[in-house]
N, CA, C and O atoms as CSV, one atom per row, in Angstrom:
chain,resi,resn,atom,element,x,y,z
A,1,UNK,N,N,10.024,14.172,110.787
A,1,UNK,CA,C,10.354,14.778,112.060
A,1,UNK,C,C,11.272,13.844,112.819
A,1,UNK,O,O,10.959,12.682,113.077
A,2,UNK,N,N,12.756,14.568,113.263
A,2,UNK,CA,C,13.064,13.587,114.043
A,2,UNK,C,C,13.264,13.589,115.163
A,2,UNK,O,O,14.072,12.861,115.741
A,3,UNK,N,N,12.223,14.803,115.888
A,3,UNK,CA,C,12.153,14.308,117.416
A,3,UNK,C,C,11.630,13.045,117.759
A,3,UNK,O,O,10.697,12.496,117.174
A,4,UNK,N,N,12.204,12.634,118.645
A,4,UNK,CA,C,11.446,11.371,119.232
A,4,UNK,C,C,10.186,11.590,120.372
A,4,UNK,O,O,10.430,12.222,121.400
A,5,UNK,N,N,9.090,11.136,120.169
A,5,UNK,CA,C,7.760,12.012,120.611
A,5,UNK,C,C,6.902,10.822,121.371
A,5,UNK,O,O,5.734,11.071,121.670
A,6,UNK,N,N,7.489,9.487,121.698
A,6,UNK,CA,C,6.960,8.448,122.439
A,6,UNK,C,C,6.590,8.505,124.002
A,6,UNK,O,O,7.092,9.346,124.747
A,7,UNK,N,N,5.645,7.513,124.443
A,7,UNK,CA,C,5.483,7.802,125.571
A,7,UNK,C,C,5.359,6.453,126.355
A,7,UNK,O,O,4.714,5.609,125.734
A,8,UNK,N,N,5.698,6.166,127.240
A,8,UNK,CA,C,5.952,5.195,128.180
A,8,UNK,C,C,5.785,5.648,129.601
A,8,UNK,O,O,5.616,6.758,130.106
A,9,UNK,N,N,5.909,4.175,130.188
A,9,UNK,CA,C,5.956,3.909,131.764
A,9,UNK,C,C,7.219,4.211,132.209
A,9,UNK,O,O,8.011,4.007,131.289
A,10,UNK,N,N,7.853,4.665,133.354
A,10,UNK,CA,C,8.715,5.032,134.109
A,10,UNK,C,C,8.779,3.575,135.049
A,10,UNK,O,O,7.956,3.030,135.786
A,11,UNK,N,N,10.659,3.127,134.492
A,11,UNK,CA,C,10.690,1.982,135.813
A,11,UNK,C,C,11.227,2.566,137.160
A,11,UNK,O,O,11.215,3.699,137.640
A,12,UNK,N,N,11.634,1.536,137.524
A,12,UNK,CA,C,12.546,2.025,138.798
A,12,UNK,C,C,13.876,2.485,138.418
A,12,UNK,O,O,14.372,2.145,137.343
A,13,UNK,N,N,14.469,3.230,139.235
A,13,UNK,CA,C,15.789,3.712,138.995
A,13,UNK,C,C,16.774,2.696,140.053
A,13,UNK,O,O,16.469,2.296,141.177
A,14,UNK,N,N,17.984,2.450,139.315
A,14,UNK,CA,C,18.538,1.488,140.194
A,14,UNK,C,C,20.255,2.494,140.064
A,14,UNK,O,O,20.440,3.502,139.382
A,15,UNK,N,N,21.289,1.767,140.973
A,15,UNK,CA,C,22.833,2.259,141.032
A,15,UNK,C,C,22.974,3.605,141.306
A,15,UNK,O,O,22.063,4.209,141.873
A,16,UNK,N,N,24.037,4.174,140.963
A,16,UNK,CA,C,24.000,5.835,141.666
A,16,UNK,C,C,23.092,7.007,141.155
A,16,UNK,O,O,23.013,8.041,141.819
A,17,UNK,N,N,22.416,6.854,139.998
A,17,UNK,CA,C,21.227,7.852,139.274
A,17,UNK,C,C,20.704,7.849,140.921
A,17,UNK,O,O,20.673,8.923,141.521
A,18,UNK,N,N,20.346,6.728,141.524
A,18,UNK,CA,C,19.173,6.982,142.736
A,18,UNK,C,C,19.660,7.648,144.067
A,18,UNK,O,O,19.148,8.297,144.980
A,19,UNK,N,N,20.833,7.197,143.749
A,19,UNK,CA,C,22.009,8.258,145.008
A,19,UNK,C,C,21.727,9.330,145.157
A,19,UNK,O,O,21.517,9.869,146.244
A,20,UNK,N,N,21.656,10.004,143.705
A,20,UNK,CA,C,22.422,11.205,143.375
A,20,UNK,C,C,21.124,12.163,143.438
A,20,UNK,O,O,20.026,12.089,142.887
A,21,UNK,N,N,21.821,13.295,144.527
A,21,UNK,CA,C,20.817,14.112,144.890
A,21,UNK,C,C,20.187,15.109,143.579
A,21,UNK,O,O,20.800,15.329,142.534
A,22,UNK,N,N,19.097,15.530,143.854
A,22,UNK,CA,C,18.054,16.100,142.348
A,22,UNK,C,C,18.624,18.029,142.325
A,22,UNK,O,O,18.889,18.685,143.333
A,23,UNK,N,N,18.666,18.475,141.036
A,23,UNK,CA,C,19.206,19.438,140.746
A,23,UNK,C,C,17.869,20.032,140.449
A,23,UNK,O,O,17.086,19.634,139.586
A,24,UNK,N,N,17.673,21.209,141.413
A,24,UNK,CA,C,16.166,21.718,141.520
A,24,UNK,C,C,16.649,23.036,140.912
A,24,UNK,O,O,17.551,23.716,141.401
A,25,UNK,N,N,15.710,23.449,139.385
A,25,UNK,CA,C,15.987,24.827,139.006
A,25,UNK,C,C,14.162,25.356,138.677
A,25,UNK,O,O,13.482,24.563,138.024
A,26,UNK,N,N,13.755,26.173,138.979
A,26,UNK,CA,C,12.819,27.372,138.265
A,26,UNK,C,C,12.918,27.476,136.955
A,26,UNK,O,O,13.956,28.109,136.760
A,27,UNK,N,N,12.444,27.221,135.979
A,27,UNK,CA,C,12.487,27.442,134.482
A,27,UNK,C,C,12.335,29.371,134.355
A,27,UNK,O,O,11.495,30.035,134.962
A,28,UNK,N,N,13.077,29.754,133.693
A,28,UNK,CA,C,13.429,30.997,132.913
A,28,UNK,C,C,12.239,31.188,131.531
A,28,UNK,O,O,12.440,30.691,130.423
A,29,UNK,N,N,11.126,31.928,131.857
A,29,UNK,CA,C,10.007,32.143,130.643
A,29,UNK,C,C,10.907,32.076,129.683
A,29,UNK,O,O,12.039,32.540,129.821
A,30,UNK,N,N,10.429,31.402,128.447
A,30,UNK,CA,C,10.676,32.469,127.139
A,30,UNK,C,C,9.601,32.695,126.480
A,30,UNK,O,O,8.574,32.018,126.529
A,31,UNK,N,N,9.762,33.503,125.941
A,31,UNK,CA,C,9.119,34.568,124.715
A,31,UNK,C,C,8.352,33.723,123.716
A,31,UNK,O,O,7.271,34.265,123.490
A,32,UNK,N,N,8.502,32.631,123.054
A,32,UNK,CA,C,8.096,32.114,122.152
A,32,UNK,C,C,7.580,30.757,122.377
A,32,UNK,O,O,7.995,30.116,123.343
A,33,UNK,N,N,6.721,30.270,121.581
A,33,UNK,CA,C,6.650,29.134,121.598
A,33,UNK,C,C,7.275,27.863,120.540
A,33,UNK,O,O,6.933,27.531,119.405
A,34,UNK,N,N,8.354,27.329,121.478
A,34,UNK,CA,C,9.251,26.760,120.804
A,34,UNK,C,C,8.581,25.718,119.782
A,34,UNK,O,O,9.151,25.484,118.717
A,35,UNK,N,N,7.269,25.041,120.137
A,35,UNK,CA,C,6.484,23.926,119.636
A,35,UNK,C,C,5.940,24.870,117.711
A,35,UNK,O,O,5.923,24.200,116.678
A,36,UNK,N,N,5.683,25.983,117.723
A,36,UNK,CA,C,5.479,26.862,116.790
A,36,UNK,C,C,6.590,27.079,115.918
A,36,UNK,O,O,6.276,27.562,114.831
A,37,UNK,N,N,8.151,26.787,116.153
A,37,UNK,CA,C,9.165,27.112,115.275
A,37,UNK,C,C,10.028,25.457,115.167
A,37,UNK,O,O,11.251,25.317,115.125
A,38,UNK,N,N,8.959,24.302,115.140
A,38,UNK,CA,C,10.098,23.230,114.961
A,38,UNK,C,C,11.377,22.956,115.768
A,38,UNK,O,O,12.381,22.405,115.318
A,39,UNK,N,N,11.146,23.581,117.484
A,39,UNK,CA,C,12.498,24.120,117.896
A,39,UNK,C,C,12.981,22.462,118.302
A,39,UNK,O,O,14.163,22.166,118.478
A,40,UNK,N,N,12.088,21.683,118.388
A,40,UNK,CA,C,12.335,20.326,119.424
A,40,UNK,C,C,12.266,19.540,117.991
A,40,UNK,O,O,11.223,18.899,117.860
A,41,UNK,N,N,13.304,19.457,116.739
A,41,UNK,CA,C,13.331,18.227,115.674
A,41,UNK,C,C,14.724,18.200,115.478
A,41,UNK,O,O,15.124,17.914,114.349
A,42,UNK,N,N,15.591,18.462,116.431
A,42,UNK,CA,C,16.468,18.187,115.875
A,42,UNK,C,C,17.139,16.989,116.386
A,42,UNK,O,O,16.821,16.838,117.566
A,43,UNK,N,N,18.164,15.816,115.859
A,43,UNK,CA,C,18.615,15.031,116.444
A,43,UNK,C,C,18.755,14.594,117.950
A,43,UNK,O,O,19.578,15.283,118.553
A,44,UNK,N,N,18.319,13.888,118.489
A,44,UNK,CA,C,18.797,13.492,120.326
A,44,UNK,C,C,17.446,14.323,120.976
A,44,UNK,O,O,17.154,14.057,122.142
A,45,UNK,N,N,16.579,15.375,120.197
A,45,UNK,CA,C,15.506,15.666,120.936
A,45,UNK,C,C,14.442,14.752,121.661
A,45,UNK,O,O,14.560,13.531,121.557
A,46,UNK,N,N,13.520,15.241,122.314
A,46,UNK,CA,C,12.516,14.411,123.175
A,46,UNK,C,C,11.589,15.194,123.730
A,46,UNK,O,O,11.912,16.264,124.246
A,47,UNK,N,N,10.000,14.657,123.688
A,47,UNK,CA,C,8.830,15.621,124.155
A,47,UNK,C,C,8.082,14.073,124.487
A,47,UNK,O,O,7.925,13.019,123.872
A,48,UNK,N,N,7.761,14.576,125.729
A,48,UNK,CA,C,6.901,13.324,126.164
A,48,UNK,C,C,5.499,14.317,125.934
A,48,UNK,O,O,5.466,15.510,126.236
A,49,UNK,N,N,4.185,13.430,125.238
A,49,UNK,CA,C,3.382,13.753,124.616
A,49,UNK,C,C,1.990,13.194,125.614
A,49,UNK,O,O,2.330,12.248,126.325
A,50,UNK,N,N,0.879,13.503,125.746
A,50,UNK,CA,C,-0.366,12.826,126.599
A,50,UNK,C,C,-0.333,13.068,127.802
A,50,UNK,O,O,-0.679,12.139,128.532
A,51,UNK,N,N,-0.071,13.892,128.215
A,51,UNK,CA,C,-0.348,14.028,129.659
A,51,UNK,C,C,-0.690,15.626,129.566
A,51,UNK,O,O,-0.075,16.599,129.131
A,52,UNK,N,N,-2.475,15.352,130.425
A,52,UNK,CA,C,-3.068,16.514,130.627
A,52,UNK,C,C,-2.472,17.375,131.290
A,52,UNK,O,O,-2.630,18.479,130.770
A,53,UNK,N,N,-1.880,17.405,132.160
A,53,UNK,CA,C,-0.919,18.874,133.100
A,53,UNK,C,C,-0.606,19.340,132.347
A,53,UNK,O,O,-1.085,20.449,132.109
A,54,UNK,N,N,0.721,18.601,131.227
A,54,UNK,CA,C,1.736,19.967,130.733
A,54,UNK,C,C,2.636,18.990,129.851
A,54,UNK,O,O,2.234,17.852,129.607
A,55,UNK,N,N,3.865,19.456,129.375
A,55,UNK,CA,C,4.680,18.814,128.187
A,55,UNK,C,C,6.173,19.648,129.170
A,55,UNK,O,O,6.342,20.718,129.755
A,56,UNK,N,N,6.935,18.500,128.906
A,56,UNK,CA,C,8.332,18.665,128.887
A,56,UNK,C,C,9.353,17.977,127.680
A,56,UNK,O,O,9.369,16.815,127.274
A,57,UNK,N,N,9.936,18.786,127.396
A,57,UNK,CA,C,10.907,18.302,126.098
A,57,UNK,C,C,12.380,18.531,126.748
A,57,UNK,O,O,12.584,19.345,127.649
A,58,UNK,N,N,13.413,17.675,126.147
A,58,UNK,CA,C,15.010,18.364,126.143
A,58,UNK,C,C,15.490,18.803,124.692
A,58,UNK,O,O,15.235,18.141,123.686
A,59,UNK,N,N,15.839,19.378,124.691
A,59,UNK,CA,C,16.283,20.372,123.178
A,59,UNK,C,C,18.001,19.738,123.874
A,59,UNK,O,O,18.412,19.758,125.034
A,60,UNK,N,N,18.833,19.096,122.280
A,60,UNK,CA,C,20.064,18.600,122.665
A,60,UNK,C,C,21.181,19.918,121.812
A,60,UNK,O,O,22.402,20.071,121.852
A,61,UNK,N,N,20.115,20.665,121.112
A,61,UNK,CA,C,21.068,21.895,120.458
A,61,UNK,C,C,21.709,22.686,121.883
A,61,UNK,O,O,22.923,22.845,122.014
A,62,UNK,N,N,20.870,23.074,122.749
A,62,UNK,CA,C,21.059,23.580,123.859
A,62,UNK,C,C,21.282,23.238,125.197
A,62,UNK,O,O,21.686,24.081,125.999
A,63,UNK,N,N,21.017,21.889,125.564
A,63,UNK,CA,C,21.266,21.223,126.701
A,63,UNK,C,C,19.979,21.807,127.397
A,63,UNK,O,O,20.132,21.378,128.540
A,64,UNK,N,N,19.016,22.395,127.403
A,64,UNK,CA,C,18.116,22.244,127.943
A,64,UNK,C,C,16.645,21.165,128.162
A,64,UNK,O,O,16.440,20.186,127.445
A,65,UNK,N,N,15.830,21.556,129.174
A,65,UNK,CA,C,14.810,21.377,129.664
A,65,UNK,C,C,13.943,22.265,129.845
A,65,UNK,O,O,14.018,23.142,130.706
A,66,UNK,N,N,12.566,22.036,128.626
A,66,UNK,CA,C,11.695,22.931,128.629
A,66,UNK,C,C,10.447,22.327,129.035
A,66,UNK,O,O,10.202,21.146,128.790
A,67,UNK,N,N,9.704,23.039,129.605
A,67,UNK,CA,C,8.637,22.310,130.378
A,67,UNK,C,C,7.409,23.538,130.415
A,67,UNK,O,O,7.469,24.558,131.102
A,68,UNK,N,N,5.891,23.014,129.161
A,68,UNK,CA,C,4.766,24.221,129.090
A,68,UNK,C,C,3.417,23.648,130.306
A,68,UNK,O,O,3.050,22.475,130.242
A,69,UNK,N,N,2.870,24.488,131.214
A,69,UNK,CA,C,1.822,24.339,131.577
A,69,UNK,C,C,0.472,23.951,130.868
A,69,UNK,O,O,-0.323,24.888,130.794
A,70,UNK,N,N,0.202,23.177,130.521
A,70,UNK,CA,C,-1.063,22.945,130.105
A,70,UNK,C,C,-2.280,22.964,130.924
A,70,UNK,O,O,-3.038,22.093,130.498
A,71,UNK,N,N,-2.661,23.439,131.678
A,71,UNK,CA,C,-3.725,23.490,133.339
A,71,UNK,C,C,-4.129,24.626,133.623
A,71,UNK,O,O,-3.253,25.357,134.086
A,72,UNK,N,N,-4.932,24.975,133.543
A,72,UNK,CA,C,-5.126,26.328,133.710
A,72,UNK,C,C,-5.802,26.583,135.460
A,72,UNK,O,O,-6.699,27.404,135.652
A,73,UNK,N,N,-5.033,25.511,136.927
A,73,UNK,CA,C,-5.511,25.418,137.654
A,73,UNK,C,C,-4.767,25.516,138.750
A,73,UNK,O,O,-4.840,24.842,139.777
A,74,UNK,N,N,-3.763,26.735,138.376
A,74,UNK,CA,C,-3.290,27.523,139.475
A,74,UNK,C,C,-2.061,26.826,140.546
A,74,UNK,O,O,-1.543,27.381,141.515
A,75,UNK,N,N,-1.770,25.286,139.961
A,75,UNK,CA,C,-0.251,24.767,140.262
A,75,UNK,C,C,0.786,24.558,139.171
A,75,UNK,O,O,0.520,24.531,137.969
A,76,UNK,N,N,1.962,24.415,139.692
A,76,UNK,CA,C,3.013,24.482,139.008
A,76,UNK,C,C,3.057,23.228,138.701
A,76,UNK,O,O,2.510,22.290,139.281
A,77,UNK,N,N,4.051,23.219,137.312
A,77,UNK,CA,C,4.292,21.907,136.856
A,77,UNK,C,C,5.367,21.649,136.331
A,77,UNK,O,O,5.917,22.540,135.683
A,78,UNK,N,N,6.077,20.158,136.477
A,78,UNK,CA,C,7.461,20.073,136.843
A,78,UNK,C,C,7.874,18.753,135.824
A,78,UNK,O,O,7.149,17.761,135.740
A,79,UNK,N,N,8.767,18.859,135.296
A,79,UNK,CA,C,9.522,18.064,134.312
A,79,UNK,C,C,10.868,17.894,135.100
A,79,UNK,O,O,11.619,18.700,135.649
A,80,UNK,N,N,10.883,16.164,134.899
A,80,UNK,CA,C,12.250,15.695,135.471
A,80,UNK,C,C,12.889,14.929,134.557
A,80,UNK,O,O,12.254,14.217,133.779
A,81,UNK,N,N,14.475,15.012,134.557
A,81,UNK,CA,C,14.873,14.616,133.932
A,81,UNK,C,C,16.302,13.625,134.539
A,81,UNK,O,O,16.744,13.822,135.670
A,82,UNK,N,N,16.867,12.635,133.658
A,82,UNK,CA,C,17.669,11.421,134.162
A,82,UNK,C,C,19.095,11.503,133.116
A,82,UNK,O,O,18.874,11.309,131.920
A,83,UNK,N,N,20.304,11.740,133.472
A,83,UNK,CA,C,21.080,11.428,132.552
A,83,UNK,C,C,22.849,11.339,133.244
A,83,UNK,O,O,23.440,12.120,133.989
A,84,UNK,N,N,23.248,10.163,132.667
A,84,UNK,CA,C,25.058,9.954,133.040
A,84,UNK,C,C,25.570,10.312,135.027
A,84,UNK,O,O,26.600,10.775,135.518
A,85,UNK,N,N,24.213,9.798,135.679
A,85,UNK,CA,C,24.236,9.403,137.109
A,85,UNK,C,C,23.340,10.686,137.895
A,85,UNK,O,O,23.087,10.648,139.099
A,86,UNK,N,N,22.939,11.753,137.033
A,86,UNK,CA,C,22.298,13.499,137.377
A,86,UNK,C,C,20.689,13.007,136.951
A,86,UNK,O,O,20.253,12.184,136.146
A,87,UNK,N,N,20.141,13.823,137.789
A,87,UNK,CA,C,18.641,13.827,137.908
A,87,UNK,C,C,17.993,15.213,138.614
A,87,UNK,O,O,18.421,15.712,139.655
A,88,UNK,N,N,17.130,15.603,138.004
A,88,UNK,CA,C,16.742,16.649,138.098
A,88,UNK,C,C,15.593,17.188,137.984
A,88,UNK,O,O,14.748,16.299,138.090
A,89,UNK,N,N,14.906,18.656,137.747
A,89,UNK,CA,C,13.814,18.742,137.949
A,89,UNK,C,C,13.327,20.082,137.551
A,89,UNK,O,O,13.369,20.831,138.528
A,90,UNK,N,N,12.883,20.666,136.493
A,90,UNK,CA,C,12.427,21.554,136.130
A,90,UNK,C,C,11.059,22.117,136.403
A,90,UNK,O,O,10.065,21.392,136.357
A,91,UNK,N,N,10.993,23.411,136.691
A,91,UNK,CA,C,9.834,23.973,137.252
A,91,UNK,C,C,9.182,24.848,136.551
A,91,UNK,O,O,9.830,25.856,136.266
A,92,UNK,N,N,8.043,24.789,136.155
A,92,UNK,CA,C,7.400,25.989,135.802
A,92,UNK,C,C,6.433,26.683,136.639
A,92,UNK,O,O,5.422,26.196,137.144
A,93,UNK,N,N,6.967,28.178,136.749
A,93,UNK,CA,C,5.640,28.772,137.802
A,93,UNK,C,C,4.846,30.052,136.499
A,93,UNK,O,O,4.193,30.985,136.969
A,94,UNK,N,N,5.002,29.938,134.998
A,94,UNK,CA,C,4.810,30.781,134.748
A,94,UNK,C,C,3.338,30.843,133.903
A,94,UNK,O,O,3.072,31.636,132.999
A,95,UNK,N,N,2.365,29.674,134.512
A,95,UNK,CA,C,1.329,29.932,134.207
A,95,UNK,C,C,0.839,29.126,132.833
A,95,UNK,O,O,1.476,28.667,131.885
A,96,UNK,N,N,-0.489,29.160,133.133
A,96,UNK,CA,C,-1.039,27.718,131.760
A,96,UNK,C,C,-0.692,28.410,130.440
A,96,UNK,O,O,-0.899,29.605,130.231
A,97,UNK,N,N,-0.131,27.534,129.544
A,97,UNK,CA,C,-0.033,27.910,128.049
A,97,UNK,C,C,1.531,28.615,127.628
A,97,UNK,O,O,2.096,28.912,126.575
A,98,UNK,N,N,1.879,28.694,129.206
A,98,UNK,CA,C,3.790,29.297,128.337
A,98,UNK,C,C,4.854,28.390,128.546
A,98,UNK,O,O,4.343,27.402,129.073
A,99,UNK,N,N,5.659,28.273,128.453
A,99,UNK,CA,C,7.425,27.878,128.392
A,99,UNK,C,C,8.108,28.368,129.130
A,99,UNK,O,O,8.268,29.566,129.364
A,100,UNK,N,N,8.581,27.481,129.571
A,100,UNK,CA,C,9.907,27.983,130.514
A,100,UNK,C,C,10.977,27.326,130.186
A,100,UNK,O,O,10.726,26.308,129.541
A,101,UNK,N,N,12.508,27.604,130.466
A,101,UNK,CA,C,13.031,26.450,130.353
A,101,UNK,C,C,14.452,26.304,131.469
A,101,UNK,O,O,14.642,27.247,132.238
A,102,UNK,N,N,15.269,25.277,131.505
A,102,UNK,CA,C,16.349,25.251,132.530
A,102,UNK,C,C,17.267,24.706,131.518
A,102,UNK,O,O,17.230,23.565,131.057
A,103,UNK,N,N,18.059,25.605,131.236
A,103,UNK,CA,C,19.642,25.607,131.087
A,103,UNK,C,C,20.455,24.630,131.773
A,103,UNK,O,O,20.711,24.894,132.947
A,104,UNK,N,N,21.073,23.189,131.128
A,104,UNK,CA,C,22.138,22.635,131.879
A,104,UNK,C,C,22.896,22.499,130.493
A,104,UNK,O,O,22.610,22.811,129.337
A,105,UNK,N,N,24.038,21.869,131.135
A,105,UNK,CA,C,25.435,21.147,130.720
A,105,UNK,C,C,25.368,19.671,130.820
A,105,UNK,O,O,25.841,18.970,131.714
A,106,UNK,N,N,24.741,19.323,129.820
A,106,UNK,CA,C,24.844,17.552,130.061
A,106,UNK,C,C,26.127,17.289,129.120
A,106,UNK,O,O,26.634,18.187,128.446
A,107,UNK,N,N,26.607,15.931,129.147
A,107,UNK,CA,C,27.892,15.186,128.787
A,107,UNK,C,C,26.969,14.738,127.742
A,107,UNK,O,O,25.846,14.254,127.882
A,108,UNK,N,N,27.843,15.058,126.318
A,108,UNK,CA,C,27.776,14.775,124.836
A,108,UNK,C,C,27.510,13.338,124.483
A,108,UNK,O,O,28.131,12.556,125.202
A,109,UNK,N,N,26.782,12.809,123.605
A,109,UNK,CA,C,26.869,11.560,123.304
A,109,UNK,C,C,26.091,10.326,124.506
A,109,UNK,O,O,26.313,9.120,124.403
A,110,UNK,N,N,25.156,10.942,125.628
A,110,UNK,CA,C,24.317,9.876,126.362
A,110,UNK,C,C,22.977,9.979,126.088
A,110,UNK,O,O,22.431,10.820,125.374
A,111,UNK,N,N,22.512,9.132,126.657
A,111,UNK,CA,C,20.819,9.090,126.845
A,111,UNK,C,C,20.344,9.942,128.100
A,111,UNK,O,O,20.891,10.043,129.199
A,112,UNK,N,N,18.952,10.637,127.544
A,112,UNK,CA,C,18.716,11.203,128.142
A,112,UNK,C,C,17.352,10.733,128.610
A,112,UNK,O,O,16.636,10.440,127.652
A,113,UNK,N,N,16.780,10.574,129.783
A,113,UNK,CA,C,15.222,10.403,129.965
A,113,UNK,C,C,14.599,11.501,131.161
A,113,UNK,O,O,14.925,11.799,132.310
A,114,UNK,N,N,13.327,11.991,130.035
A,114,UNK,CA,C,12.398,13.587,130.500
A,114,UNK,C,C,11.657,12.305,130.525
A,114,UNK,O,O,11.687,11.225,129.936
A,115,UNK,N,N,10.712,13.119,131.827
A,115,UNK,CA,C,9.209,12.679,132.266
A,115,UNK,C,C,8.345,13.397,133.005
A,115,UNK,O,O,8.849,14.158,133.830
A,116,UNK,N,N,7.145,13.352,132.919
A,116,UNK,CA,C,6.188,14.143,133.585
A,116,UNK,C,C,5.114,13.036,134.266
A,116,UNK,O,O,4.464,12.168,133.685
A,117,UNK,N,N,5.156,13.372,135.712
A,117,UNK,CA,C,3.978,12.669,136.253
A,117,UNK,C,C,2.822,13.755,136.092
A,117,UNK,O,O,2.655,14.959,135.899
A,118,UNK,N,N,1.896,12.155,136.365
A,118,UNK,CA,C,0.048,12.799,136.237
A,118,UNK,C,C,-0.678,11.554,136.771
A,118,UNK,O,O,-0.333,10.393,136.551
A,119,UNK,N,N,-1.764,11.969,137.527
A,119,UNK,CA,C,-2.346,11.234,138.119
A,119,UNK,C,C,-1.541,9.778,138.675
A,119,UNK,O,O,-2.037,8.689,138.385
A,120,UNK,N,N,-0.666,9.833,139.236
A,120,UNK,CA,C,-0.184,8.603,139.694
A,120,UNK,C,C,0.524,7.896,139.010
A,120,UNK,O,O,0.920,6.836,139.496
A,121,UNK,N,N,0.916,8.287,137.613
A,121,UNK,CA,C,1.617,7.649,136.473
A,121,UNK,C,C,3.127,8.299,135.791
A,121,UNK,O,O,3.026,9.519,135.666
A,122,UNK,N,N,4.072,7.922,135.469
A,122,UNK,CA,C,5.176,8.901,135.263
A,122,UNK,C,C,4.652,8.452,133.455
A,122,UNK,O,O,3.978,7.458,133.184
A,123,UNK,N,N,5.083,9.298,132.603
A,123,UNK,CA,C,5.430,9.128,131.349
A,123,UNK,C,C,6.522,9.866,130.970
A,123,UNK,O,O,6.697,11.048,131.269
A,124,UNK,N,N,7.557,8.908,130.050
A,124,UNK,CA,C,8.916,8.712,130.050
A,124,UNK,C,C,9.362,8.937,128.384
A,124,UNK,O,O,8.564,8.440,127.589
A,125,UNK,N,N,9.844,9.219,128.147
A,125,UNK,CA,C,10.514,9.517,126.806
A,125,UNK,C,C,12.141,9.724,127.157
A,125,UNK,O,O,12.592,10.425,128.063
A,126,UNK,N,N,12.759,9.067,126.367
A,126,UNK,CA,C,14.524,8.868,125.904
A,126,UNK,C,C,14.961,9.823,124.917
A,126,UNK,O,O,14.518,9.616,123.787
A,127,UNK,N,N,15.743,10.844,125.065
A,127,UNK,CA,C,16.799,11.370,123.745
A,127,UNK,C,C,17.863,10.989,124.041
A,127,UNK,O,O,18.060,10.089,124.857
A,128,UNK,N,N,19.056,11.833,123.208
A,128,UNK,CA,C,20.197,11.694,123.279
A,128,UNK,C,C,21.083,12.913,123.471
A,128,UNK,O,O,21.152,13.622,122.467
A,129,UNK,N,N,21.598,13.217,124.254
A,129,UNK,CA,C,22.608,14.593,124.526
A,129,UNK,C,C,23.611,14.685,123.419
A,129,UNK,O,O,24.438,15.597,123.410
């Protein structure tokens, strides 16, 4: 498998990433569950893994941010993501156990870092666009 599926601490953000105001989107349901069709193995992918709320991945076939509820406790849950000075923030309102995802345009060839806070802790995972 060659998603990259690690999980880490979140440092500080330093230079214009921290400037730069956050790109707030609603995730778009889909239909399937991408974790069921291998959708997150392909090169530059990323799924930060262990955290009871929920899972966020970036899929680099598509430039997205997908982000599943795991909670079955009636708040939304939000995957953010860091890349080439843009920061952002994916939302899911569509309930424990589905997918949503947010459609961007990231710049080819950078690093990308998805994370999900929980209890007071960010966990951080790196792909590549």
């Amino acid at each position: 498998m060659s998603a990259v599926t690690a999980v880490g601490l979140l440092g500080v953000w330093s230079g214009s990433a921290a400037a730069a105001d956050w790109e707030v989107t609603t995730g778009t349901p889909t239909a399937y569950d991408p974790d069921s069709r291998r959708y997150f193995d392909q090169r530059g992918d990323a799924c930060v893994l262990g955290v009871d709320s929920g899972r966020v991945c970036f899929d680099s076939e598509d430039d997205a941010i997908y982000v599943r509820d795991e909670k079955k406790d009636g708040k939304s849950v939000t995957g953010y993501w860091l890349t080439s000075g843009r920061k952002g923030k994916c939302i899911s309102k569509a309930g424990a156990g589905d997918w949503v995802y947010c459609g961007k345009n990231f710049p080819e060839g950078k690093a990308i870092d998805v994370w999900m806070e929980y209890n007071g802790r960010k966990y951080l995972v790196t792909g590549a666009t």
